[in-house]
C-alpha positions in Angstrom: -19.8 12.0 8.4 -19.5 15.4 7.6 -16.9 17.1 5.7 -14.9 19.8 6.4 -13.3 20.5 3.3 -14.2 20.0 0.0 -13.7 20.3 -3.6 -15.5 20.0 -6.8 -14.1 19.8 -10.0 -11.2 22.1 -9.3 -9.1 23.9 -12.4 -6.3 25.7 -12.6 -4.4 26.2 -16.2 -1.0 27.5 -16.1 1.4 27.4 -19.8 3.0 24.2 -18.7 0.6 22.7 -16.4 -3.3 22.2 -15.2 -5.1 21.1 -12.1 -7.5 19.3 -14.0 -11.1 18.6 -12.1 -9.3 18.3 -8.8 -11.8 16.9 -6.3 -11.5 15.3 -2.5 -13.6 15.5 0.4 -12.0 15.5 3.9 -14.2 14.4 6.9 -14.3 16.3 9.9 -12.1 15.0 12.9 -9.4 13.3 10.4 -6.7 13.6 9.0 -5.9 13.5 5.1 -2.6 12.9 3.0 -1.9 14.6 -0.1 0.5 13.2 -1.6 2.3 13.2 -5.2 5.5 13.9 -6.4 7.5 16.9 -7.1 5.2 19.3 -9.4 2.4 16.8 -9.3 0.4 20.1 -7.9 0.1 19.4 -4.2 1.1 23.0 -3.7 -0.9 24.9 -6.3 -4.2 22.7 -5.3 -3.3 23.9 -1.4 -3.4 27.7 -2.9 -6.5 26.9 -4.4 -8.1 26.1 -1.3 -6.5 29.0 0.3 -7.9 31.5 -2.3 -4.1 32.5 -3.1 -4.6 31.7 -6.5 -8.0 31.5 -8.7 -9.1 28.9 -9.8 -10.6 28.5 -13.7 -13.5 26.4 -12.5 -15.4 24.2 -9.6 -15.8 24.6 -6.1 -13.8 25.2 -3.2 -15.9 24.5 0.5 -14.7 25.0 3.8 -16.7 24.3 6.6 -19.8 24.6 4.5 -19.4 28.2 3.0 -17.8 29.1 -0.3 -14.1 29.9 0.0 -14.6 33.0 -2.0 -17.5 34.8 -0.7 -16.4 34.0 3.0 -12.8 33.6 2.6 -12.4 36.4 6.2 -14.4 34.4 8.1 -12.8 30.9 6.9 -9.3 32.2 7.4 -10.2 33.3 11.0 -10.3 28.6 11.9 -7.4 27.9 9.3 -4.2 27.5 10.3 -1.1 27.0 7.9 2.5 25.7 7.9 4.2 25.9 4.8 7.7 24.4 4.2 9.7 27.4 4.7 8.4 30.0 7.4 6.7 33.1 6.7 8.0 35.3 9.4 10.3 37.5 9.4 13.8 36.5 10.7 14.1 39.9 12.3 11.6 38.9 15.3 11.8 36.6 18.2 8.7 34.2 18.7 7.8 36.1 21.7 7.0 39.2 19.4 5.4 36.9 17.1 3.1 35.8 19.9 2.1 39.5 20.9 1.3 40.1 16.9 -0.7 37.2 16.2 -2.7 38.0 19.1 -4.2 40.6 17.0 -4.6 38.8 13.8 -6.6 35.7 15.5 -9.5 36.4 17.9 -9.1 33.7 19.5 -5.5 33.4 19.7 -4.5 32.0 22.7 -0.9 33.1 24.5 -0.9 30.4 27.1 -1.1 28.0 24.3 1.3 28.9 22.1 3.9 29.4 25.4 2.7 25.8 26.0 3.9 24.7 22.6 7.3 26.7 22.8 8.5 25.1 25.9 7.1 21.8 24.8 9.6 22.4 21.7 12.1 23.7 23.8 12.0 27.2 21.7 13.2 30.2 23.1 11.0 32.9 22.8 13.7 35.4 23.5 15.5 35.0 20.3 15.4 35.9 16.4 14.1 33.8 14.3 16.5 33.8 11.8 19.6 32.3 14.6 16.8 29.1 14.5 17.2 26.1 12.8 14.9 25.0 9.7 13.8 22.4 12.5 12.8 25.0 14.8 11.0 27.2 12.4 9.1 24.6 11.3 8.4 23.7 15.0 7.5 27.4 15.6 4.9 27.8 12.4 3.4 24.8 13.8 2.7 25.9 17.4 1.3 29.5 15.8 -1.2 27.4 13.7 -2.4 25.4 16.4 -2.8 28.4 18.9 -5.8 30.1 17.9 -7.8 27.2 17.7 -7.8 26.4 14.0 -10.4 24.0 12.9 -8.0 22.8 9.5 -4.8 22.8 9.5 -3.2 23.0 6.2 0.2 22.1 6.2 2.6 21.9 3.2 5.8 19.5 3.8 6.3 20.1 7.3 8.1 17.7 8.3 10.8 17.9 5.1 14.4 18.0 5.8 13.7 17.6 9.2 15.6 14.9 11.9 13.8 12.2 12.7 13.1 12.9 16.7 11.8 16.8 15.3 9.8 14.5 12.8 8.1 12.4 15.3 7.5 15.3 18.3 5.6 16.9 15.5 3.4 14.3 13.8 2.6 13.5 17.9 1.2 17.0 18.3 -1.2 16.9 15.3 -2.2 13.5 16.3 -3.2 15.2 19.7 -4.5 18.2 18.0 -7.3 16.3 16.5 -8.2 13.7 19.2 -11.8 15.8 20.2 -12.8 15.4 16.8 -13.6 18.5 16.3 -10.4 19.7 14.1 -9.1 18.2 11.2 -5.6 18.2 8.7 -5.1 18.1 5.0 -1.2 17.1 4.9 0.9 17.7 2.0 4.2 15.3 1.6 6.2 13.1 -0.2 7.2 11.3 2.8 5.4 8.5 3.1 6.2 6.8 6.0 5.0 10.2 8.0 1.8 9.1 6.2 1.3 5.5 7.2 2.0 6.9 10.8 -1.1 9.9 11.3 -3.1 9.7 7.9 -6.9 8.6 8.3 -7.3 9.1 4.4 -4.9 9.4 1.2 -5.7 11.5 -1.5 -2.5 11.2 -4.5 -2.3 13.4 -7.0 -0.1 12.8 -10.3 0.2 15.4 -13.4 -2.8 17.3 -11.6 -5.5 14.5 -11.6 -6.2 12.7 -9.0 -5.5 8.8 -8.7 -7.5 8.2 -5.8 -8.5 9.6 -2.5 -9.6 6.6 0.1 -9.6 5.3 3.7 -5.9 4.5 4.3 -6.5 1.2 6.2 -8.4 0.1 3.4 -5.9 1.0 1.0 -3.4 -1.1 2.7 -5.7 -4.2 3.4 -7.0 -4.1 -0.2 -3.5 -3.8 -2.6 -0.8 -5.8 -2.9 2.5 -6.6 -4.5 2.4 -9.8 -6.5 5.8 -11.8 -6.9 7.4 -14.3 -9.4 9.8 -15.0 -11.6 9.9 -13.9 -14.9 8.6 -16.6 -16.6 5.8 -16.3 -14.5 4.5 -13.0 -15.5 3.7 -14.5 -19.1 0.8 -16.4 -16.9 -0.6 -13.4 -14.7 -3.5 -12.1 -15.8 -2.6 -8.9 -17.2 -6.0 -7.0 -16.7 -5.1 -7.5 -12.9 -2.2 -5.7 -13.2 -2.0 -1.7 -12.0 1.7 -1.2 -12.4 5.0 -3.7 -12.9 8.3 -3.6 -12.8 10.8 -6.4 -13.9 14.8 -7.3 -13.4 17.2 -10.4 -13.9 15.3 -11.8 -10.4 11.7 -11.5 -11.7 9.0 -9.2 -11.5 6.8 -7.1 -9.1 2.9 -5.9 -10.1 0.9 -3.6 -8.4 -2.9 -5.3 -7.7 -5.8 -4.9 -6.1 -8.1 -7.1 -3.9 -5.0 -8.4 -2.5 -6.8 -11.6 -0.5 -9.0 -13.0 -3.5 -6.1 -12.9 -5.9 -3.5 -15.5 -3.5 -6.2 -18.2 -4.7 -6.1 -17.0 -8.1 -2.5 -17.3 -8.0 -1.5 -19.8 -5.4 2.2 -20.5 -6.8 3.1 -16.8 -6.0 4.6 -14.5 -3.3 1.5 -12.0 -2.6 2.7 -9.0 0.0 1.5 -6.4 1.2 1.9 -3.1 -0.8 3.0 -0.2 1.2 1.5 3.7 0.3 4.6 4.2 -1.5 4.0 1.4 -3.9 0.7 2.1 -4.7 2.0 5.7 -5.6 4.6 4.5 -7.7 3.1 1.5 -9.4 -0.2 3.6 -9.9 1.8 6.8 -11.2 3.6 4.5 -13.8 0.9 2.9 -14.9 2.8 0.3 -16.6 6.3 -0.7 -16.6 8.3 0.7 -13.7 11.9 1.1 -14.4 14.2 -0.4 -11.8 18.0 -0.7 -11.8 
């Protein structure tokens, strides 16, 4: 399959933190979720890609070519929300529309008036009387009308309601349904996740954990169950992550199917994304109240 996107031993030092040989691929005609939490350095890896920020070391690809040398031509198919939007609250979305339409070659104004009235956005109005809902809304219906091959999007849906959630992880599971465009998406939310992502790709103190198939994330971990004189018996070298209170315990494993005949007297359940994060981040025990 090929990729779209794809990086290569990625660095970034900073005093007080390092994206440390950051690297993901992200097939083309999927989408990806990049996920960590706060200050893991979902953001700072996005800039990287971006060419915001430079990198100390490895490689950045986009569509084949070198984020660097070709960044113009790159930039002219990426599109990209951030969590707070980057226009200026002076303007209405209807000049928005006319200045985009020189920024983007291929920006299209049907399109985007599509997406306004499909959000019920008034174009005739400054941005700054809009609701964070409705600038979020707005960013995302820019970035999707000129075409963008990747869509890079940074917490969209935070702090959102739920039906403003939902109308917009619709849309970008429309956007790529040819195939032919694809979305790295940054959040913490992990149920928006479960819903869209085709892949998972967590990041924790700027390494990455993993980066896999989702489906095959959630057939192949699970959470195994017992009491607490149970956990004396589990085999400890199968264990990714535990926690423990006055009921029992809870362990993070993997290979969820083989490991119910290796434990037979024991609750085995499914583990959901935001387990895996958690259990996986901790590494050992996980605190619990």
């Amino acid at each position: 399959m090929e990729n779209i996107l794809e990086l290569k031993n990625v660095c970034k030092t900073y005093k007080d933190f390092r994206l440390d040989n950051v690297s993901f691929e992200l097939p083309k005609g999927t989408i990806m979720g990049f996920v960590g939490e706060n200050g893991a350095g979902k953001t700072t890896t996005l800039k990287a890609i971006l060419n915001v920020i430079h990198c100390n070391s490895g490689v950045v690809t986009v569509f084949g070519c070198d984020h660097i040398k070709e960044e113009q031509r790159i930039k002219e198919d990426l599109g990209v929300v951030f969590d707070e939007s980057n226009f200026s609250e002076a303007l209405n979305a209807r000049e928005i529309g006319q200045i985009l339409q020189h920024v983007y070659k291929r920006f299209d104004k049907k399109v985007f008036y599509t997406y306004l009235k499909k959000f019920d956005l008034p174009d005739n109005k400054k941005i700054k009387s809009f609701s964070r809902g409705m600038k979020m809304k707005l960013s995302a219906a820019a970035a999707m009308s000129h075409d963008a091959k990747l869509l890079i999007l940074d917490e969209p849906t935070s702090g959102l309601d739920p039906i403003a959630r939902h109308e917009i992880l619709d849309m970008f599971l429309e956007y790529i349904e040819d195939g032919e465009h694809s979305i790295l998406f940054s959040s913490h939310i992990t149920g928006d996740l479960e819903k869209i992502c085709d892949y998972i790709t967590f990041i924790h103190k700027g390494k990455i954990l993993l980066s896999e198939e989702k489906d095959l994330l959630l057939e192949h971990y699970g959470m195994l169950k017992g009491g607490k004189e149970e956990f004396s018996v589990v085999d400890k070298s199968d264990v990714l992550g535990y926690s423990m209170n006055h009921f029992g315990f809870s362990a993070l494993i993997k290979d969820r199917e083989t490991k119910k005949s290796k434990y037979p007297s024991m609750v085995i359940d499914k583990a959901s994304i935001e387990d895996i994060m958690v259990f996986l981040a901790e590494g050992e025990e996980v605190c619990v109240d």
